[in-house]
C-alpha positions in Angstrom: -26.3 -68.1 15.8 -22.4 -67.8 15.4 -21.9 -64.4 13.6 -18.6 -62.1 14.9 -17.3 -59.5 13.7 -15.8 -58.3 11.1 -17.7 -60.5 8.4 -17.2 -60.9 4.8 -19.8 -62.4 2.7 -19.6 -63.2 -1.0 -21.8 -63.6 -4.3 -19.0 -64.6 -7.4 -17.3 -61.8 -8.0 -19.1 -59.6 -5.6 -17.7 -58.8 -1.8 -19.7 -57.6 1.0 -17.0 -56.7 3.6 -15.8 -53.9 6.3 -14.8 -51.0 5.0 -11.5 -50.6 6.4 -9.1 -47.4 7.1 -7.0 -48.0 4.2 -10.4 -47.9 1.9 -10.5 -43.6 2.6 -9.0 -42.8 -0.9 -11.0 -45.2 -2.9 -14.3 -44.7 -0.7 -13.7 -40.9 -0.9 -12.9 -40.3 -4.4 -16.3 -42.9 -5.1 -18.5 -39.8 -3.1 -16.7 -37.5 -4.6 -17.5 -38.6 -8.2 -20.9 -39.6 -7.2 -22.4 -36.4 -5.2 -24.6 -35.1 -8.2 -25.7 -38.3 -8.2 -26.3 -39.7 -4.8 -27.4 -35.9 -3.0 -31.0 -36.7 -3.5 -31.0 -39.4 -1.2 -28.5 -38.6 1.5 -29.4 -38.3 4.8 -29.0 -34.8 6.4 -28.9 -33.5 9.8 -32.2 -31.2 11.2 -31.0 -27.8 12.1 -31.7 -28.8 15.5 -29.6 -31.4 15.9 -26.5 -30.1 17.9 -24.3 -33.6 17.9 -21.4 -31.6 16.2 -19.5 -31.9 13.2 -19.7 -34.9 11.2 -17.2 -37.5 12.2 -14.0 -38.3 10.2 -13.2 -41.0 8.3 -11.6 -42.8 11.0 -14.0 -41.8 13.3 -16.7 -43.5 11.1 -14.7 -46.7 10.4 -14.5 -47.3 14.3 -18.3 -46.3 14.7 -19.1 -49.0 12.1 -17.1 -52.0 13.8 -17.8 -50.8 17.0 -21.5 -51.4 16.1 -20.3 -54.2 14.0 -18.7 -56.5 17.4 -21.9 -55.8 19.3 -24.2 -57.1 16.2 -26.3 -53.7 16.1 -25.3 -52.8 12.4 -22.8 -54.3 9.7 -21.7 -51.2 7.3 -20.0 -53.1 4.4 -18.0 -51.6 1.3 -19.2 -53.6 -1.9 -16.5 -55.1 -4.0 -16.5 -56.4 -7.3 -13.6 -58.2 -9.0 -13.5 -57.1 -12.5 -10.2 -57.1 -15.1 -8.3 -58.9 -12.7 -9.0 -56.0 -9.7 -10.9 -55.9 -6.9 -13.0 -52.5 -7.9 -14.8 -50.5 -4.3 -18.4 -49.7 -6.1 -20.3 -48.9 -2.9 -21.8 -49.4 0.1 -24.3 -51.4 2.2 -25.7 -52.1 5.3 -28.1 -53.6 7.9 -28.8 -51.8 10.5 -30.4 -51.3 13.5 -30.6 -55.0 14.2 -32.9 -55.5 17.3 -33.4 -59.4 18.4 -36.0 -60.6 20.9 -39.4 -60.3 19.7 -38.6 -57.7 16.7 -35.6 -59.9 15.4 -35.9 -57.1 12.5 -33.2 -55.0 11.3 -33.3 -52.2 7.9 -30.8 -52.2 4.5 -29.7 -49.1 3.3 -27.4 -48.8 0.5 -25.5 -46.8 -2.3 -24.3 -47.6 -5.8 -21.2 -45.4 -8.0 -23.4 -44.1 -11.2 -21.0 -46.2 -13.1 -21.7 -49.3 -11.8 -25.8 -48.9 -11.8 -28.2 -51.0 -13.6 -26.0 -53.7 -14.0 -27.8 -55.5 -11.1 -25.1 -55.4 -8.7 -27.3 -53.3 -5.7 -29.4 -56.0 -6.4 -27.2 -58.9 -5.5 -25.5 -56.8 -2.9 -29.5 -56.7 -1.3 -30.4 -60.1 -1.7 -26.8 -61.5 -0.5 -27.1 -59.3 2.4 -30.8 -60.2 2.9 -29.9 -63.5 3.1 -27.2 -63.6 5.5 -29.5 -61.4 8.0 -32.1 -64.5 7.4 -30.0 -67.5 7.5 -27.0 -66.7 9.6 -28.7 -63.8 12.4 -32.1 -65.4 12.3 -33.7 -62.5 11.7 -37.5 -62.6 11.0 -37.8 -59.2 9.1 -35.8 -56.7 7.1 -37.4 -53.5 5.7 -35.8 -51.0 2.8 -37.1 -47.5 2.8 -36.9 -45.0 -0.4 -38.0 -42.1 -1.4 -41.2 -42.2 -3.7 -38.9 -40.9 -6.4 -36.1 -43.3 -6.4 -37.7 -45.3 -8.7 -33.9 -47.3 -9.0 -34.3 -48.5 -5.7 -37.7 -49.8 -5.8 -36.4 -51.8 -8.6 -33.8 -53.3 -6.3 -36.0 -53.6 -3.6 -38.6 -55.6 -5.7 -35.8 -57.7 -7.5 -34.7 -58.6 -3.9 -38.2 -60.3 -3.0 -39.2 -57.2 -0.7 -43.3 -56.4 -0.8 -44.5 -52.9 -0.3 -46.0 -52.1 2.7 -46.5 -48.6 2.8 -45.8 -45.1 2.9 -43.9 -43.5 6.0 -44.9 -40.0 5.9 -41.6 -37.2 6.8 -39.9 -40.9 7.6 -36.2 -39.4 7.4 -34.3 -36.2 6.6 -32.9 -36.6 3.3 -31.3 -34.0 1.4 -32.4 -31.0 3.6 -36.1 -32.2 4.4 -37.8 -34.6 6.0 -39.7 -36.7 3.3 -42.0 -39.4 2.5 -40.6 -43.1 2.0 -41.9 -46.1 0.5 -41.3 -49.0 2.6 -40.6 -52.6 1.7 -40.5 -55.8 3.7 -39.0 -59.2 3.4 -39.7 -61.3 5.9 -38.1 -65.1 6.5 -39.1 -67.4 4.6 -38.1 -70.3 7.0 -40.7 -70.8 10.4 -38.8 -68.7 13.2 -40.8 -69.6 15.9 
């Protein structure tokens, strides 16, 4: 395995890359556009969680390649070039990477409303997917959604990932904990 930090992994016209300091405006006004939309599946914080406030933008960017050198999580911005610009759609990443005998990690992601259904979280999944298989060697990579989200079992199912099961109160999302669906792919090639 010869994977260091920061990578950038790419599909056509589609980039998986770092998002980078001088991505706040564009990744900020995406949010900003996209709350109505993306607020049913945010995470959110238990009222007994006394970390603070959340961090800044900066703070967040050297979180992410912080995590990103030591190979625990890659938080990428997704990129597509479209009219002759490279266009910052959303966001994705695998996290909480564990090697030994796991050699599992999870994909979360995000999509701007205007770029949905187009089958760009899709690509974004499987391109992602497959760098965690071929390049980290891991063995298995679950997706977890709320029962709801009927978009991102879509994606999840386009991606090759198999339902496993239901994780009951799995995460806090949008001021509860709730029930997720969970999906699996697992690598295709003999790890042993």
């Amino acid at each position: 395995m010869d994977v260091s930090w920061p990578v950038k992994i790419t599909d056509g016209e589609l980039t998986l890359q770092p998002i980078r300091r001088r991505d706040q405006k564009r990744w900020s006004d995406v949010r900003r556009i996209n709350s109505e939309w993306l607020g049913p599946w945010e995470a959110t914080r238990p009222k007994v969680d006394s970390e603070g406030p959340l961090p800044t933008f900066a703070q967040m960017i050297r979180h992410y390649n912080s995590e990103g050198k030591e190979l625990r999580q890659f938080a990428l911005a997704i990129w597509i070039h479209e009219d002759g610009k490279n266009k910052f759609i959303g966001q994705i990443t695998l996290g909480g990477i564990v090697f030994g005998a796991y050699r599992g990690a999870h994909i979360g992601y995000w999509i701007d409303q205007r770029y949905a259904n187009r089958g760009y979280a899709t690509r974004a999944v499987k391109t992602l997917t497959q760098f965690g298989f071929n390049e980290l060697l891991l063995h298995r990579i679950e997706i977890s959604m709320r029962p709801e989200n009927v978009a991102s079992k879509r994606v999840a199912e386009k991606s090759g990932y198999k339902f496993e099961g239901v994780r009951e109160r799995f995460l806090h999302i949008d001021g509860d904990w709730r029930d997720h669906l969970t999906f699996v792919a697992e690598n295709p090639k003999n790890l042993n």
